[in-house]
C-alpha positions in Angstrom: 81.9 290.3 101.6 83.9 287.2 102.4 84.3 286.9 106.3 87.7 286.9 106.9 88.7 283.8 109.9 91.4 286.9 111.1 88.2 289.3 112.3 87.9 287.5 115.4 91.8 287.9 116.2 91.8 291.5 115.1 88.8 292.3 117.4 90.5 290.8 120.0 93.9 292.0 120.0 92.0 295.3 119.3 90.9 295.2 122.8 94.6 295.4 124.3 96.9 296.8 121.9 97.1 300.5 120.8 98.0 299.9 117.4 97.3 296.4 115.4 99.3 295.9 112.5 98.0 293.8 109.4 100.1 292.5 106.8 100.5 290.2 103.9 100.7 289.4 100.3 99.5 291.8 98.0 95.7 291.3 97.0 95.3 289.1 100.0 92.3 291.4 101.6 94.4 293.4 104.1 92.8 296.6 103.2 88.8 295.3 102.8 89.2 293.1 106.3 90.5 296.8 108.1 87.6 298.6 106.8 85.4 296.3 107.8 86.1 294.9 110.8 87.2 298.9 111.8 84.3 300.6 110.4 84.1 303.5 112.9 87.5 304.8 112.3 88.6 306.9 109.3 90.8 305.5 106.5 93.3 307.1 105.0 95.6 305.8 102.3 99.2 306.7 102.0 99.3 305.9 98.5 97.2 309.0 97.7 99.6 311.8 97.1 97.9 314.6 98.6 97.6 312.7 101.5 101.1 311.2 101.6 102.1 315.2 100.8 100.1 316.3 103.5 102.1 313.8 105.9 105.4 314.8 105.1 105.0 318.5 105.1 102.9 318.7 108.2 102.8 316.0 110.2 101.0 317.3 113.2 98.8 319.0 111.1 98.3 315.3 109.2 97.5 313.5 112.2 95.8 316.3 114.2 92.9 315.2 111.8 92.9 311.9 113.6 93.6 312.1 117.0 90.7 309.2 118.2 92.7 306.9 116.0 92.6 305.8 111.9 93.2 303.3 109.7 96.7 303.5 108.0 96.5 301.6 104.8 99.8 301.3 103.2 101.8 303.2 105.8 105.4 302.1 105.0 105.2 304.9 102.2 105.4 307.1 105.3 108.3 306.1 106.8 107.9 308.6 109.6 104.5 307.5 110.5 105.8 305.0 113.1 107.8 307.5 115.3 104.9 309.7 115.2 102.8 306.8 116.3 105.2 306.2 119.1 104.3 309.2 120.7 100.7 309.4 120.4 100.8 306.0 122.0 102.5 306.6 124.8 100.8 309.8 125.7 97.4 307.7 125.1 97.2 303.8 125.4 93.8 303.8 123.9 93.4 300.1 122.6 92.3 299.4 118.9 93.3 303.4 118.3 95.4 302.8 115.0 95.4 300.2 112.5 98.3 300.0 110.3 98.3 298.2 106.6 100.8 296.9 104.3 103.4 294.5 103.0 106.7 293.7 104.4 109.5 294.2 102.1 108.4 297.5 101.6 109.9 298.6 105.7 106.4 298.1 107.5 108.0 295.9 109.5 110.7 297.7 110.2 108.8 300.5 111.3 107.2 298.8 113.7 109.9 296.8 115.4 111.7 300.2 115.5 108.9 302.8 116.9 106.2 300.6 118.3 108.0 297.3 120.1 105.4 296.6 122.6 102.5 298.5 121.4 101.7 297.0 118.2 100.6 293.4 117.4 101.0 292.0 114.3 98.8 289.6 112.2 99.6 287.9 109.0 96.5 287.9 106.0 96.9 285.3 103.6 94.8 284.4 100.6 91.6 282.9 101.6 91.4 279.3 103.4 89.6 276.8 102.0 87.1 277.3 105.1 86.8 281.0 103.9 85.4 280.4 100.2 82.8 278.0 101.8 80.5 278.1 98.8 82.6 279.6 96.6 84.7 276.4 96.4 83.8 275.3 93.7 85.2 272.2 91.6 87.8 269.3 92.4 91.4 269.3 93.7 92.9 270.5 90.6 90.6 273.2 89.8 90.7 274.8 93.5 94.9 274.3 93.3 95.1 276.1 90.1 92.6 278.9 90.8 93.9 279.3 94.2 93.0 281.5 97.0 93.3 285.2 96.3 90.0 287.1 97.0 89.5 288.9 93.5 89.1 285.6 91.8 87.4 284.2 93.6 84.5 286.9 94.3 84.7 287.3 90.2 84.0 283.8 89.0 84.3 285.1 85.2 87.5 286.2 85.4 90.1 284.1 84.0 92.9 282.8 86.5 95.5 283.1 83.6 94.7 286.3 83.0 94.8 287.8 86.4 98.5 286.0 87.3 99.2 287.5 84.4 98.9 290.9 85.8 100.0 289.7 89.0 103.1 288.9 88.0 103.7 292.0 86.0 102.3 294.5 88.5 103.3 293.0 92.1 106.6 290.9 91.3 108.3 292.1 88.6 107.3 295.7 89.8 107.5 295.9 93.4 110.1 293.1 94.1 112.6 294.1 91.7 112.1 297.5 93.1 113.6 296.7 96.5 116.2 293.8 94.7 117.0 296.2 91.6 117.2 293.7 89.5 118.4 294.6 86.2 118.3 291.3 84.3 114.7 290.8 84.4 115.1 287.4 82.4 117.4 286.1 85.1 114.6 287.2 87.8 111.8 285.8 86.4 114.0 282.3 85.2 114.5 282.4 89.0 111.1 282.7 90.1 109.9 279.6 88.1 112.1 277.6 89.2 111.5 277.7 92.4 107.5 277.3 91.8 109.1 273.9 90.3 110.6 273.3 93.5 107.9 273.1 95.6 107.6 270.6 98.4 111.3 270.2 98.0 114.3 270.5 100.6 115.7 274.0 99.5 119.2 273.7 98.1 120.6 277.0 97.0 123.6 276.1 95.2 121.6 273.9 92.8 118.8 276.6 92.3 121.7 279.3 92.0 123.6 277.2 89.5 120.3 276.7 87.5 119.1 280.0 87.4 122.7 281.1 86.2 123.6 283.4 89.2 125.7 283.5 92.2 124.7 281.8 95.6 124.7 285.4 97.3 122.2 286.5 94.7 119.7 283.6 94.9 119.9 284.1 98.7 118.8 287.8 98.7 116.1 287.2 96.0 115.1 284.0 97.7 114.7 286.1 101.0 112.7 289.3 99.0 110.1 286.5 98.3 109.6 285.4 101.3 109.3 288.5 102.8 107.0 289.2 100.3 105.0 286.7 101.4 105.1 284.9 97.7 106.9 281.9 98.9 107.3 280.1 102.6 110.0 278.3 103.7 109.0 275.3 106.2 111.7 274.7 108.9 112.7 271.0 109.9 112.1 269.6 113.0 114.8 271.2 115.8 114.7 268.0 118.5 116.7 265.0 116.6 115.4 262.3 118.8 119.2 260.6 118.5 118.7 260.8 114.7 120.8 262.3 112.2 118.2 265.1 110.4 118.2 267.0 107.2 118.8 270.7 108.3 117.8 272.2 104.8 114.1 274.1 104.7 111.5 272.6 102.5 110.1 275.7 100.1 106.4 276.6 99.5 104.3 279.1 97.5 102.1 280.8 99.8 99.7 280.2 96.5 99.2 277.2 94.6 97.6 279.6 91.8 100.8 281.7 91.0 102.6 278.5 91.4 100.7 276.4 89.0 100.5 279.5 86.6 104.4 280.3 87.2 104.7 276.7 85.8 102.8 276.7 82.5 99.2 275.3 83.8 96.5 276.7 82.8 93.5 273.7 82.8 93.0 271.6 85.5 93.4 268.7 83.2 97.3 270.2 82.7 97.8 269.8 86.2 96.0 266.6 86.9 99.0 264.8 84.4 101.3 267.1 85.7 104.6 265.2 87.0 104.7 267.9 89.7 101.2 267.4 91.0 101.8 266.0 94.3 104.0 268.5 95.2 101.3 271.3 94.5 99.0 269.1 96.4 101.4 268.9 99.2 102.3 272.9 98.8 98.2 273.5 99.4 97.7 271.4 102.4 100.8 273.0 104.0 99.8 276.6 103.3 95.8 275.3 104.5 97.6 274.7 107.8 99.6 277.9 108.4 96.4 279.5 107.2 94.5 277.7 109.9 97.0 279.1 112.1 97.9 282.9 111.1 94.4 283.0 110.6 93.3 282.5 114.5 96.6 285.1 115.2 98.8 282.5 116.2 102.7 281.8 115.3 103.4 279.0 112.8 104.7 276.4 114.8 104.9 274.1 111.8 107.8 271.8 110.9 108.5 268.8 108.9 111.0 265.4 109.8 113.7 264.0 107.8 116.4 261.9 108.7 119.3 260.7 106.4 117.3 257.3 106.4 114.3 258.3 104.4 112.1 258.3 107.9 109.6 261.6 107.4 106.9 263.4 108.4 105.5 265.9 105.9 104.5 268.4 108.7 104.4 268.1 112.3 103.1 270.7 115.2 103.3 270.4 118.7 99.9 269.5 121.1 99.4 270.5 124.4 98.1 267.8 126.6 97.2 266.8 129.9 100.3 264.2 129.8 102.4 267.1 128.5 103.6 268.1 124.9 102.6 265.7 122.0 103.7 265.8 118.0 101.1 265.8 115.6 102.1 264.6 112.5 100.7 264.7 109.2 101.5 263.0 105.8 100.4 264.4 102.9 99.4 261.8 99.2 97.8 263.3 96.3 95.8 260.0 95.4 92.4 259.7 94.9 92.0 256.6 97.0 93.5 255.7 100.3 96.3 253.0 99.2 98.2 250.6 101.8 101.1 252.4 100.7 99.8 255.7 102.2 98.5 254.5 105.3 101.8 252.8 105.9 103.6 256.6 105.0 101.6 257.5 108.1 102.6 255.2 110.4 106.3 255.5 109.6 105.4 259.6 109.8 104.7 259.6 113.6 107.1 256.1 114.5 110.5 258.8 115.2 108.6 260.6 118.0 107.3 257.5 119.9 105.4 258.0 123.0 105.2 261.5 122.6 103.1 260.8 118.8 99.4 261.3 118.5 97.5 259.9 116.3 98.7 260.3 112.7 96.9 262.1 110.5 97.0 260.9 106.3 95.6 264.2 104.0 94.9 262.7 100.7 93.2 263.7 97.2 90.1 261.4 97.8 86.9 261.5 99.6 87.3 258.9 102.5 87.2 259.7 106.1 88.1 257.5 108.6 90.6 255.7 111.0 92.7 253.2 109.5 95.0 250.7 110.7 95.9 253.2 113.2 96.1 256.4 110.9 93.5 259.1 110.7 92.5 259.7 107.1 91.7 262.8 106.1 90.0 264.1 102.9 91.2 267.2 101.2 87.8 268.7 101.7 88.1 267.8 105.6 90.9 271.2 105.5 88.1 273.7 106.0 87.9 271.8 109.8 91.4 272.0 110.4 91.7 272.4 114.3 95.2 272.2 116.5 93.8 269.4 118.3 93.3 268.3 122.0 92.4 264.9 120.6 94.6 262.2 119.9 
């Protein structure tokens, strides 16, 4: 088994809260990670049907059976799981007692801001890091972007990428998602979902992508937010302190996977993608989702942004540090290139030049192998993302 960065979080939030929560994409690893890191406790799966029966015609009776605590795997399709919860809780505050599985747009987290406010910590699985495939990392850029990060390819190295988007697609989007939208123009839905995989890296502008996709604004909204609540795409905030500056105020959109992005877009070789026009912006799109990785991972919020200002001046991401002098910006530029131009390192100084003082060193993630500190930027390699830290260094 893959060892999962998010262990060390769920054994430590296990040792406060009564119930942990684990959710996620679908096929991200959310059921394997429970049973392993919670071993000792039973599993149960709601998406049995005598067990889901059992549940809703006896519901003491159902949990009776687990009274020193379970693991829950798929437990929005018991809805009344979380009030039951509620009061098993409260009688007993037993940390680490229930582990609860599943994906959000479904009501899982519905449930739990409902029933268990205060007694359940959630944590966010995503496909694996590039840190977490370690060895199984295998090939350049292109091939780990269009492969991507989803645990089932990459713990079966002969099965073919294409293939399993394929089901994917079919099984977990077109399924699931236009169960909760009910969508009944599928070509419109899946015209939709492509072109967004063609917007990545790109301020968000619903009217366009509505007009394009041939449906109302109100429609794109509502799918847009199913996917993201899916956990297929991510949606990067900009920057909320102006510095005197006027800012864009539109989100930049992500896949949370540069696999069912590439594949959403036609590419199936990695010599398709490396000619691909849109090639920086699935570069981009992976080192983004490397860093919310990096930080959902260790069970802590986002805290990501980006900077744009009606003048061109931008930062590709940004995060705040905590320092000794007080609160620093971290900002990182992103360039798909092979080799470390003066163009790039220039990109990076204008990235951090908005916050002033308060800037750390920049950082410049690019496509090549160099690592060093140049002309005042720190260049990073792409392979330097399985290190990513939130840094007390400047």
């Amino acid at each position: 088994m893959i060892e999962r960065d998010l262990a060390a979080a769920l054994r430590r939030l296990a040792a406060s809260f009564p119930v942990l929560t684990l959710t996620g994409p679908r096929q991200s690893g959310k059921t394997t990670l429970a049973r392993h890191v919670f071993g000792n406790l039973p599993y149960v799966s709601l998406e049995n049907p005598a067990e889901l029966a059992f549940a809703q015609e006896d519901p003491k009776g159902f949990l009776a059976r687990f009274a020193q605590g379970a693991v829950f795997d798929e437990a929005q399709r018991w809805p009344g799981l979380f009030s039951w919860l509620q009061g098993l809780v409260d009688a007993d505050r037993q940390p680490g007692r229930f582990i609860l599985t599943g994906s959000q747009q479904f009501g899982l987290m519905a449930g739990v801001t409902q029933s268990l406010a205060g007694r359940a910590a959630v944590l966010n699985l995503w496909p694996l890091s590039l840190g977490e495939l370690g060895p199984l990392a295998a090939g350049d850029a292109d091939a780990m972007m269009l492969r991507g990060g989803y645990p089932t390819l990459a713990t079966q190295p002969t099965l073919a990428a294409q293939d399993w988007y394929a089901s994917y697609v079919a099984t977990y989007i077109e399924r699931d998602v236009r169960q909760v939208l009910r969508v009944q123009d599928l070509g419109s839905f899946q015209r939709f979902v492509r072109l967004c995989a063609g917007r990545v890296g790109s301020l968000l502008n619903l009217t366009a992508l509505a007009n394009e996709a041939g449906i109302a604004q109100t429609t794109a909204r509502q799918w847009l937010s199913v996917l993201e609540s899916s956990q297929l795409v991510q949606l990067l905030a900009p920057y909320h302190r102006n510095f005197g500056k006027r800012l864009v105020k539109m989100p930049k959109l992500y896949f949370v996977d540069t696999g069912l992005a590439c594949w959403l877009l036609g590419l199936r070789k990695p010599e398709q993608l490396a000619l691909h026009p849109q090639r920086g912006a699935l570069f981009e799109n992976w080192v983004v989702t490397e860093f919310f990785k990096s930080r959902l991972h260790q069970g802590l919020p986002p805290d990501l942004w980006f900077w744009r200002d009606n003048n061109g001046v931008e930062a590709d991401l940004l995060f705040e540090v905590a320092t000794p002098q007080g609160p620093m910006m971290q900002t990182v530029e992103i360039k798909s290139g092979h080799t470390v131009t003066p163009d790039a390192v220039r990109a990076g100084q204008r990235s951090a030049a908005f916050a002033g003082e308060e800037a750390l060193l920049p950082w410049l993630v690019h496509g090549g192998t160099d690592a060093y500190v140049r002309s005042g930027v720190r260049c990073i390699p792409w392979q330097g993302m399985t290190a990513l830290a939130w840094p007390d260094e400047g």
